[in-house]
C-alpha positions in Angstrom: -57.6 -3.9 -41.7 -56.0 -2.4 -44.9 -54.1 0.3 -45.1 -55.5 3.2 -46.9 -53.6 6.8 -48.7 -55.9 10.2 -47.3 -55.4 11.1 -51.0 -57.3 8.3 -52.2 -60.4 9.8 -50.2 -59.4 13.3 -50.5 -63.4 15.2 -50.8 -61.8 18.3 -51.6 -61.7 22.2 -49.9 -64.9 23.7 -50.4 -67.1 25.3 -48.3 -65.9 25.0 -44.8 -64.0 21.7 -45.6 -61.1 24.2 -46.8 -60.0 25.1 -43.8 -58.4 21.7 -42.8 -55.4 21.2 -44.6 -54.5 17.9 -43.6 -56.1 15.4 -45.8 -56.8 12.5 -42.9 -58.6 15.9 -41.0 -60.1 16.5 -43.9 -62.0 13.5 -45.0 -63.0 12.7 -41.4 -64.7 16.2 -41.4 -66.9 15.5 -44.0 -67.3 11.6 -42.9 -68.9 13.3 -39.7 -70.3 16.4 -41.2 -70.9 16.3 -45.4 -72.9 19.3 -45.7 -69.6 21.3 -44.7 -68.8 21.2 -48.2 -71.4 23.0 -48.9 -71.7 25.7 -46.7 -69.2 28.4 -46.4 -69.6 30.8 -43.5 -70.7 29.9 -40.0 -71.5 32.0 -37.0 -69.5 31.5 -34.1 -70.3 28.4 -31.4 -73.2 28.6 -29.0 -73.8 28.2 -25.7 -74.3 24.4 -24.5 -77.7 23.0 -25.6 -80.2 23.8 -22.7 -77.6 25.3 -20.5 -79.5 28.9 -20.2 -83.0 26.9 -19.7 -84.7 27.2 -17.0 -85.9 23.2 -15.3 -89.7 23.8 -16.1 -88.9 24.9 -19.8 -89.0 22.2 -22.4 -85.5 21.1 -24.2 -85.0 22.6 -27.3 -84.5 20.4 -30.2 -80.5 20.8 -31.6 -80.2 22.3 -35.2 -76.9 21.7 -37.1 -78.4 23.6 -40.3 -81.2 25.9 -41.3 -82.3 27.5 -44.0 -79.1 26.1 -46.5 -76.7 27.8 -43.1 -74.6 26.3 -40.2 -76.2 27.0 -37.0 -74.6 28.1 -33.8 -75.2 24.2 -32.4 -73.8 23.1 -35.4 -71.0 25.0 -35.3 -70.2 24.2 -31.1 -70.4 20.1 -32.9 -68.3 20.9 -35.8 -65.7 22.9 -33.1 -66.2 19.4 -30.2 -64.9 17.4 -33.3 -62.3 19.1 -34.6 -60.9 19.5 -31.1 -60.9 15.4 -30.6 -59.4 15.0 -33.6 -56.4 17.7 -33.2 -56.3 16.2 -29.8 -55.3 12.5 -30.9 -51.7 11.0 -31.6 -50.9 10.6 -35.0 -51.2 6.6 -34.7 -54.4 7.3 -33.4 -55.5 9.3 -35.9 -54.3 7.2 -38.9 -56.0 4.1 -37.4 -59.4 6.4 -37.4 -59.1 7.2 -40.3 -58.5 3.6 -41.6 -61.3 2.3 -39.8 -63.5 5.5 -41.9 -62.0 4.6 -45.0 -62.5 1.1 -44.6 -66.7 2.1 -43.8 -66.5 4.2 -47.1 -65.3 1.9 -49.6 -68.3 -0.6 -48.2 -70.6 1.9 -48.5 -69.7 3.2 -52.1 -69.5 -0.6 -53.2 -72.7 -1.2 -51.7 -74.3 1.8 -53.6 -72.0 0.8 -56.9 -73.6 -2.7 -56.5 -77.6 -1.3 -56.0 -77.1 1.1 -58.6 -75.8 -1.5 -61.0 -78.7 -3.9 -59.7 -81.2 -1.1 -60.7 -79.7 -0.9 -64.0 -80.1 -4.3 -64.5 -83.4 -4.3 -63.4 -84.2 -1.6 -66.0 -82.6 -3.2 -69.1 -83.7 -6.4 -68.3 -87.4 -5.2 -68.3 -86.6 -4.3 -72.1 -85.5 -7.6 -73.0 -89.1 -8.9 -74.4 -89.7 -12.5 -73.6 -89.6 -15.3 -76.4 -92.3 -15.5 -79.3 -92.3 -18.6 -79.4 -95.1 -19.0 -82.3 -92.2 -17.1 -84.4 -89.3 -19.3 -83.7 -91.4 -22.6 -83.8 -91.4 -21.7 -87.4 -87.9 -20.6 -87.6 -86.2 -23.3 -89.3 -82.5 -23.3 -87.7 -81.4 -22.1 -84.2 -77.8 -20.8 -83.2 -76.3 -21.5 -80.0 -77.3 -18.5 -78.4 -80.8 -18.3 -79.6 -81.6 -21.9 -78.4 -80.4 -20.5 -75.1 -81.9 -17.1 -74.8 -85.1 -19.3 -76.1 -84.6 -21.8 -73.3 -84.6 -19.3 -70.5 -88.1 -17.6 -72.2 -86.3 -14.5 -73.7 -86.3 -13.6 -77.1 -83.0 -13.9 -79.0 -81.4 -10.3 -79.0 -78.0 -9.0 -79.6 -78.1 -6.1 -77.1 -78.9 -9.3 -74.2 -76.4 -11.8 -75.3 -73.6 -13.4 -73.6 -71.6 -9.8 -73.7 -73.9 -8.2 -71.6 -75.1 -10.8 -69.3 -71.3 -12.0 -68.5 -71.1 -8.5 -66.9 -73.9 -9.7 -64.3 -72.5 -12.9 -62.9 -71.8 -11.6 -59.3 -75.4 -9.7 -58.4 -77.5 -11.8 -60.9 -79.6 -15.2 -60.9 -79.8 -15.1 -63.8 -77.4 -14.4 -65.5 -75.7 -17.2 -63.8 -78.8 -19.5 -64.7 -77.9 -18.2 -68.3 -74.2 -19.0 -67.9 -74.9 -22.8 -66.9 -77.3 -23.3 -69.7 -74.6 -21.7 -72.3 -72.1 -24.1 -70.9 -74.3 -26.9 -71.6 -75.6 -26.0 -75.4 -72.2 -25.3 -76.5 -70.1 -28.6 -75.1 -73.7 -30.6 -76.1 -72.1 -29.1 -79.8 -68.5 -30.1 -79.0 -69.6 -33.3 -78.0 -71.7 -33.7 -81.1 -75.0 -33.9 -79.3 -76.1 -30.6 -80.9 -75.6 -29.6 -84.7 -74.2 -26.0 -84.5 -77.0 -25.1 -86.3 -79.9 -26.8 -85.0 -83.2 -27.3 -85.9 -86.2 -26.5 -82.7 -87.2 -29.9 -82.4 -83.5 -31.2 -82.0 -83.2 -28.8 -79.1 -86.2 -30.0 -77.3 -85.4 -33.5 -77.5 -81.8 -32.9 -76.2 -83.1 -30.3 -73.8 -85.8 -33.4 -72.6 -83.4 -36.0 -72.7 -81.0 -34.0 -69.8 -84.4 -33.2 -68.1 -83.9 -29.1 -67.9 -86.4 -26.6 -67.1 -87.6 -24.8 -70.3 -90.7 -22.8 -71.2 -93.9 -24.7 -71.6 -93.5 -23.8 -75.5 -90.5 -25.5 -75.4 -91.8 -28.5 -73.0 -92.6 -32.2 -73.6 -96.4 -31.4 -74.8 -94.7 -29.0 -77.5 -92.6 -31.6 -78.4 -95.1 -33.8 -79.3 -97.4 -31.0 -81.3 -94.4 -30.6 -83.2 -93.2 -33.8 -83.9 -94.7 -37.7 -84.1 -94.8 -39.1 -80.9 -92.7 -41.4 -81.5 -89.6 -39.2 -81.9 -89.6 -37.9 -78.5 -86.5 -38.6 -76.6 -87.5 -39.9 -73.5 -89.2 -42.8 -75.8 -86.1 -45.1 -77.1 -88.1 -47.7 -78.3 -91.5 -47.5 -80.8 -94.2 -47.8 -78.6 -95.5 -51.4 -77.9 -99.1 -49.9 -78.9 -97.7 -49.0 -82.2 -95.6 -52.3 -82.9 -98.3 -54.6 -82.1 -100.4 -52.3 -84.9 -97.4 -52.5 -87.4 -98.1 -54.6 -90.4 -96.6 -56.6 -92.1 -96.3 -53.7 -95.5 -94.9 -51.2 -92.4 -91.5 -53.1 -91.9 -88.7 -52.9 -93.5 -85.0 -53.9 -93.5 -82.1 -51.3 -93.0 -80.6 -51.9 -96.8 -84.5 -52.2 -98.2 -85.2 -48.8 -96.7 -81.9 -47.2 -98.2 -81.9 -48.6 -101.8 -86.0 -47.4 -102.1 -85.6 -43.9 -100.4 -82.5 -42.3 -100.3 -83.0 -40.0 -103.5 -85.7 -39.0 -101.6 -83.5 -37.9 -98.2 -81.5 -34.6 -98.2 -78.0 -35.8 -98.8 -79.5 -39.6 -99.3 -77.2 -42.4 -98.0 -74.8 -40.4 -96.1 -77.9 -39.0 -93.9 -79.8 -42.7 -93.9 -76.1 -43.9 -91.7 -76.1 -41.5 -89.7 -79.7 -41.8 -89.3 -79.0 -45.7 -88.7 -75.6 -45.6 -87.0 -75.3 -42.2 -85.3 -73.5 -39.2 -86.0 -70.3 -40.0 -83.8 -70.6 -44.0 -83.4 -69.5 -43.7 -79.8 -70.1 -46.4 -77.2 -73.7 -45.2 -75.7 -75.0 -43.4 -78.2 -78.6 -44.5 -79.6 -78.8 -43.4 -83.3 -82.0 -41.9 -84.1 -83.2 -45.6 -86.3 -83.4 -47.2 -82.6 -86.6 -45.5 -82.2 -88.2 -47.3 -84.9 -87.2 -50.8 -84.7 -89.9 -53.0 -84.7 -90.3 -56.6 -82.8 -89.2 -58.9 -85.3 -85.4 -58.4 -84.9 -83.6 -56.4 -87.7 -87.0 -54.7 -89.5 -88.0 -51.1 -88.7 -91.1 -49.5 -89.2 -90.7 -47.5 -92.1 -93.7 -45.4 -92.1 -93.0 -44.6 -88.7 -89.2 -43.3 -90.3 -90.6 -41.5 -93.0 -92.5 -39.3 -91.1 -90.0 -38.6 -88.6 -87.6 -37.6 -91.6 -90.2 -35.5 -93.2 -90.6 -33.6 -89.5 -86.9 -32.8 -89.6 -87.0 -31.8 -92.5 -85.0 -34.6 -94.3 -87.5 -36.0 -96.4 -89.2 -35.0 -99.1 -91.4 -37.1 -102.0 -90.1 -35.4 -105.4 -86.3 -35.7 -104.2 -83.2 -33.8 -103.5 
C-alpha cells in the first residue's frame, strides 16, 4: 500500500471539522461523517439508542441529521468515533488513514473517469455522422477525412486526432480510430495511398485489406462509382469481359501510350506508373494488370480508358 501526506487530503476546518487539528483526525472525520463540514453547532450526545425504551415499544429509527442540524444520535456517533480514533497508536492510526486515502483516490478516479465518460458521451453526440452523398463528390480526401469517413463520422476539426487521442484509455472508439489512423497514414508512407487521395482510391485500398467501413464506403459503392472492373479484389479483367473483347478493344502497352497520352493528365509519366506502378516494388500489381487481356502482352483499351476517365486522368480534348 502507498504511502500517503494528510496534507494531500486535507478537507479543511469548517463546520465542525475545525475542531480536529490534526490533519490524519481530520480527514478520517469527514471520510466517516462529510456533512460535519457543513454543520457547525451540535447538541450535546444522547442517551444510547433504545436504552430508555420500554420491551413492548418499537425501536426508534437512529437520526444523525435533521432539518440541515446534528442530532443528539449523531452527535453520541461522531463522539464513539472520535474516541477510537484518539484511542489508537500512532502507527495505527497512520496505517488507517492510508488504507482511507488509498479508498479515496479510487473513488475520485472512478468519478474523474465517469465524469470524463459522460463528457465524452456528450460531445460525441455532436459529432454528426458522415454525408456521404457530399464527400462521394468531393474530389480529394486528406488523411484524416478518409479516416473520420471510414469510421461513419463526418470530417471535423473539433473531432480530430487532438481530441480523440485524449480518449484512448475509457474509449472504443477512439482506440478503433487510433488503429485505422495508423493504417491510412503508413498505407501513405508506404506509397499505397497518395497523400491526397481521391474516394475511389480509398475504397479499393480500404477493400483490398478487407476493413469494416460504412456501407457507402463498401464494395457495392465501389462498384456504383467505378467500372467493375477496377475493383480491387478483381486483379485480372473478368473472363466474361475478355472472352467479349474484340479484336478493335486490344491494344499493345507502346500503341496505347503514343495514341493517348496528350489525352492523360501528366501523359506518359502517368501511363508508367499506370503500367508499371508507382513504387516498382516486388508484389506490387500496377493498376494496367487489371486490364490485360488473354492474348499475352495486349490490354483492353476501352476497358483503360474508362477506368482513367473514373479517376479522373482522362479526358477527350487533352491536358
Amino acid at each position: 500500500m502507498g504511502t500517503f501526506e494528510p496534507s494531500s487530503f486535507d478537507p479543511g476546518k469548517s463546520g465542525l471539522l475545525a475542531k480536529y487539528r490534526d490533519p490524519m483526525i481530520r480527514f478520517l472525520m469527514d471520510r466517516k461523517f462529510p456533512w460535519l463540514k457543513r454543520i457547525s453547532s451540535a447538541p450535546p450526545p444522547g442517551q444510547p439508542v433504545g436504552s430508555r425504551l420500554s420491551n413492548t415499544e418499537p425501536p426508534r429509527r437512529k437520526t444523525t441529521v435533521e432539518g440541515g442540524r446534528l442530532t443528539a444520535d449523531g452527535a453520541a456517533d461522531v463522539a464513539q468515533y472520535e474516541q477510537h480514533l484518539s484511542s489508537l497508536s500512532a502507527t495505527a492510526l497512520k496505517h488507517l488513514f492510508d488504507q482511507e486515502a488509498a479508498t479515496h483516490i479510487e473513488l475520485m478516479r472512478n468519478a474523474a473517469k465517469i465524469k470524463k465518460q459522460l463528457d465524452e458521451n456528450q460531445r460525441y453526440a455532436r459529432w454528426r455522422p458522415a454525408d456521404f452523398e457530399h464527400w462521394m463528390r468531393v474530389a480529394l480526401w486528406n488523411a484524416d477525412e478518409a479516416v473520420a469517413l471510414s469510421l461513419g463520422r463526418e470530417p471535423d476539426a473539433r473531432f480530430g486526432w487532438g481530441y480523440v487521442s485524449q480518449l484512448l484509455e475509457i474509449s472504443e472508439f477512439a482506440r478503433a480510430y487510433e488503429r485505422r489512423r495508423l493504417l491510412v497514414y503508413r498505407a501513405i508512407q508506404a506509397g499505397d495511398l497518395p497523400n491526397q487521395m481521391r474516394p475511389d482510391q480509398f475504397m479499393r485500398w480500404a477493400a483490398a485489406l478487407k476493413l469494416e467501413v460504412p456501407d457507402a464506403l463498401g464494395p457495392a459503392s465501389t462498384a456504383r462509382q467505378l467500372p467493375a472492373r477496377a475493383h480491387p479484389d478483381v486483379a485480372e479483367t473478368s473472363s466474361t469481359s475478355q472472352s467479349n473483347a474484340t479484336g478493335d478493344q486490344l491494344v499493345r502497352r507502346k500503341e496505347f501510350t503514343k495514341e493517348y497520352a496528350g489525352r492523360i493528365r501528366k501523359g506518359e509519366a502517368r501511363l508508367k506508373e499506370f503500367f508499371d506502378g508507382k513504387t516498382r516494388k516486388r508484389g506490387e500489381v500496377p493498376e494496367a494488370a487489371q486490364f490485360r487481356a488473354p492474348k499475352s502482352g495486349y490490354y483492353l483499351r476501352d476497358d483503360m480508358i474508362e477506368y482513367l476517365r473514373s479517376c479522373g486522368d482522362y479526358s477527350e480534348i487533352g491536358w
